[in-house]
Structure formats: structure tokens, C-alpha cells
DOKOL-924092 format. One record per residue (C-alpha): y, z, x; residue number from 1. Coordinates in nm, 2 decimals, padded with zeros to 4 digits. Layout:
<node north="Y" up="Z" east="X" n="NUM"/>
...
This chain:
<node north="01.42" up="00.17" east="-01.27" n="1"/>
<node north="01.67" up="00.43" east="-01.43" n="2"/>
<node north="01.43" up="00.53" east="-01.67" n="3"/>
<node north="01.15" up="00.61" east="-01.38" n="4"/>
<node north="01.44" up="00.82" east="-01.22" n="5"/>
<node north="01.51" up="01.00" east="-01.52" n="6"/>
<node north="01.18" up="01.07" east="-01.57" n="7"/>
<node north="01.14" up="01.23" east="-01.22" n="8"/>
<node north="01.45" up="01.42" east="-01.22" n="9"/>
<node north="01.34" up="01.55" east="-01.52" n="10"/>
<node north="01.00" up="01.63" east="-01.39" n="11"/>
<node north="01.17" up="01.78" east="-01.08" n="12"/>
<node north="01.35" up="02.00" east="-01.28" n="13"/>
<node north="01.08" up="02.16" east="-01.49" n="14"/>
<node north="00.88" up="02.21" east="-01.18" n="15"/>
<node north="01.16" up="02.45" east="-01.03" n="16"/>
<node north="01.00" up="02.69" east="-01.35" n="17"/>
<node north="00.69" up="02.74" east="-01.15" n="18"/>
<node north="00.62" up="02.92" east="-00.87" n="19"/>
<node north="00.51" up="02.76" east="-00.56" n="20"/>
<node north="00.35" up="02.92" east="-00.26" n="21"/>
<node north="00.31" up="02.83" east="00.11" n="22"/>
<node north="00.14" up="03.03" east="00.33" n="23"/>
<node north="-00.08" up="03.01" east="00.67" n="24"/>
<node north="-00.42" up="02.96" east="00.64" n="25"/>
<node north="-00.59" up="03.18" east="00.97" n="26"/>
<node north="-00.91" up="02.99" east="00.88" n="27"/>
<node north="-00.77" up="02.63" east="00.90" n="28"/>
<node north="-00.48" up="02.67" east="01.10" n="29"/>
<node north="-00.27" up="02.52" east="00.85" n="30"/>
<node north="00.01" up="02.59" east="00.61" n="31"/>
<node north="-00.17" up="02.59" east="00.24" n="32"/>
<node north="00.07" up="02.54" east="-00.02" n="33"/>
<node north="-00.04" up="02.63" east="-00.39" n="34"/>
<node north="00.15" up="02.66" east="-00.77" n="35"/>
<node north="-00.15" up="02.79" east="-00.97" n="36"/>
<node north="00.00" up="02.75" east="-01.28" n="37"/>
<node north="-00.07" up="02.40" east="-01.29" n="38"/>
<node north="-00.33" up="02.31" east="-01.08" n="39"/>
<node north="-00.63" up="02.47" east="-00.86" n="40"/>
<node north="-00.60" up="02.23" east="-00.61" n="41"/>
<node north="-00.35" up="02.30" east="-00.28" n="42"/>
<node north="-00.20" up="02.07" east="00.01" n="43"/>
<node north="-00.22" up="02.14" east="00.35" n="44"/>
<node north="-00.02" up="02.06" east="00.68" n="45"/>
<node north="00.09" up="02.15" east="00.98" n="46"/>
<node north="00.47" up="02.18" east="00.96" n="47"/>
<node north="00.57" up="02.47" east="00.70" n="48"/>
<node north="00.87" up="02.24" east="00.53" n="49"/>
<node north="00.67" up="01.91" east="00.46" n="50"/>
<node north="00.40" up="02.09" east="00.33" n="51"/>
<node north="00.68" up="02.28" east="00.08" n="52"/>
<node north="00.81" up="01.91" east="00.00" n="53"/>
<node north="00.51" up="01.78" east="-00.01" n="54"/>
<node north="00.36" up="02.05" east="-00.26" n="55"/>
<node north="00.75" up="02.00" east="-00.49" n="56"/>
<node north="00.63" up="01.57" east="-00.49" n="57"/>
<node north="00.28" up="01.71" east="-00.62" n="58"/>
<node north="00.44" up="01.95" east="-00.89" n="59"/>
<node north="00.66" up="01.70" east="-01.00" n="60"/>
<node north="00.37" up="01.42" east="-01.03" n="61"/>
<node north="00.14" up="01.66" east="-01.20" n="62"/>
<node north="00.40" up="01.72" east="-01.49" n="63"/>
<node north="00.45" up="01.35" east="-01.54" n="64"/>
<node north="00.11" up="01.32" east="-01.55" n="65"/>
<node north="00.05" up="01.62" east="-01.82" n="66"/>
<node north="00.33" up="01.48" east="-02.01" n="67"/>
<node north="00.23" up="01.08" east="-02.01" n="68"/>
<node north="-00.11" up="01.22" east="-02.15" n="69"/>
<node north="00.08" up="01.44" east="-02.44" n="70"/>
<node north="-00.02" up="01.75" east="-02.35" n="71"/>
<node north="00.16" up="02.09" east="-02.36" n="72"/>
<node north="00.25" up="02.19" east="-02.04" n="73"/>
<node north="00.16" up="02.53" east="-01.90" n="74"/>
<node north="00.38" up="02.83" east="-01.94" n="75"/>
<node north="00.66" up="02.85" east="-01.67" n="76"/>
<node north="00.53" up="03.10" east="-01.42" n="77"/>
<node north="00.88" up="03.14" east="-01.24" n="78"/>
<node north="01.11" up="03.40" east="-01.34" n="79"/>
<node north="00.81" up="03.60" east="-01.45" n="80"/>
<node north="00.87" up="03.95" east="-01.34" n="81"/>
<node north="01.02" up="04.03" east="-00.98" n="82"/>
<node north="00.89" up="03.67" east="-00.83" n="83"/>
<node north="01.11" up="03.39" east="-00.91" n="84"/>
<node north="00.99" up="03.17" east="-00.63" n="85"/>
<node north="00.84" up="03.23" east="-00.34" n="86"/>
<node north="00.87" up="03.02" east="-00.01" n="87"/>
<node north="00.77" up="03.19" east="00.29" n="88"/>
<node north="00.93" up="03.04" east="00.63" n="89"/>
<node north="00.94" up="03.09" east="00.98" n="90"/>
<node north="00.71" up="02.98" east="01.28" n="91"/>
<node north="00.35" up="03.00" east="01.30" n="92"/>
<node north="00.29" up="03.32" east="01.33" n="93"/>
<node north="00.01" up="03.27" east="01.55" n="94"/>
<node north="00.25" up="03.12" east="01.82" n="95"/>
């Protein structure tokens, strides 16, 4: 159990070097939530915050995943110029 802990903190840590993005979709009328630097994929929601979790949960799984395989992982894209991380928050805007 400590060593599956370690191994998402770990994980959790390294994916606070990517950039993440949430944004609303006017086409789906849903918050999208993205980090291109390691996967094309996105998640999707309603509520602005769970979709920011739930894209952080998908980051972290995605570099224990690249990692159990023994892959490189990507460049960090956070901290990458002006951009360290961008989380955009508020209300719908269409409400």
C-alpha cells in the first residue's frame, strides 16, 4: 500500500510540470479539459472543478502508465514561456 502511494504522489508531482487546460465547449455544453503534452484525448463534464480533478487523476494515471511501460516521458510543458498553468474558472459563461 505505501509503495502504491508513493508511486502516485510521485506521479502527482510530475504531472504539476504539464500544463493542463479546462475550458467550455459552446458545441457540447461542457467543460473540456485537455494537457496535450501527454495525451490527445480530453474529459468532459459539467461542473468546471471535477472536470479539473478529474483531468489531474488522468495526468497522474497516464504517467504511471508511461513509466510502468519504461518509456521516457514527454518534455514538461509547464513553465514553458509566459504559461505556467492554466486553469480557467468561473460560471458558465453561457448562464
Amino acid at each position: 500500500m505505501k509503495a502504491r502511494r508513493a508511486a502516485n504522489s510521485s506521479a502527482v508531482t510530475k504531472a504539476a510540470r504539464y500544463i493542463k487546460f479546462v475550458e467550455w465547449s459552446e458545441a457540447d455544453q461542457v467543460y473540456v479539459g485537455r494537457c496535450p503534452a501527454l495525451f490527445a484525448g480530453a474529459v468532459h463534464g459539467h461542473v468546471e472543478a471535477k472536470v479539473y480533478k478529474e483531468l489531474c487523476d488522468v495526468v497522474a494515471e497516464w504517467i504511471i502508465n508511461i513509466e510502468k511501460r519504461g518509456e521516457p516521458l514527454p518534455a514538461p510543458s509547464a513553465g514553458q514561456g509566459s504559461i505556467h498553468k492554466r486553469i480557467l474558472r468561473g460560471s458558465n459563461p453561457t448562464r
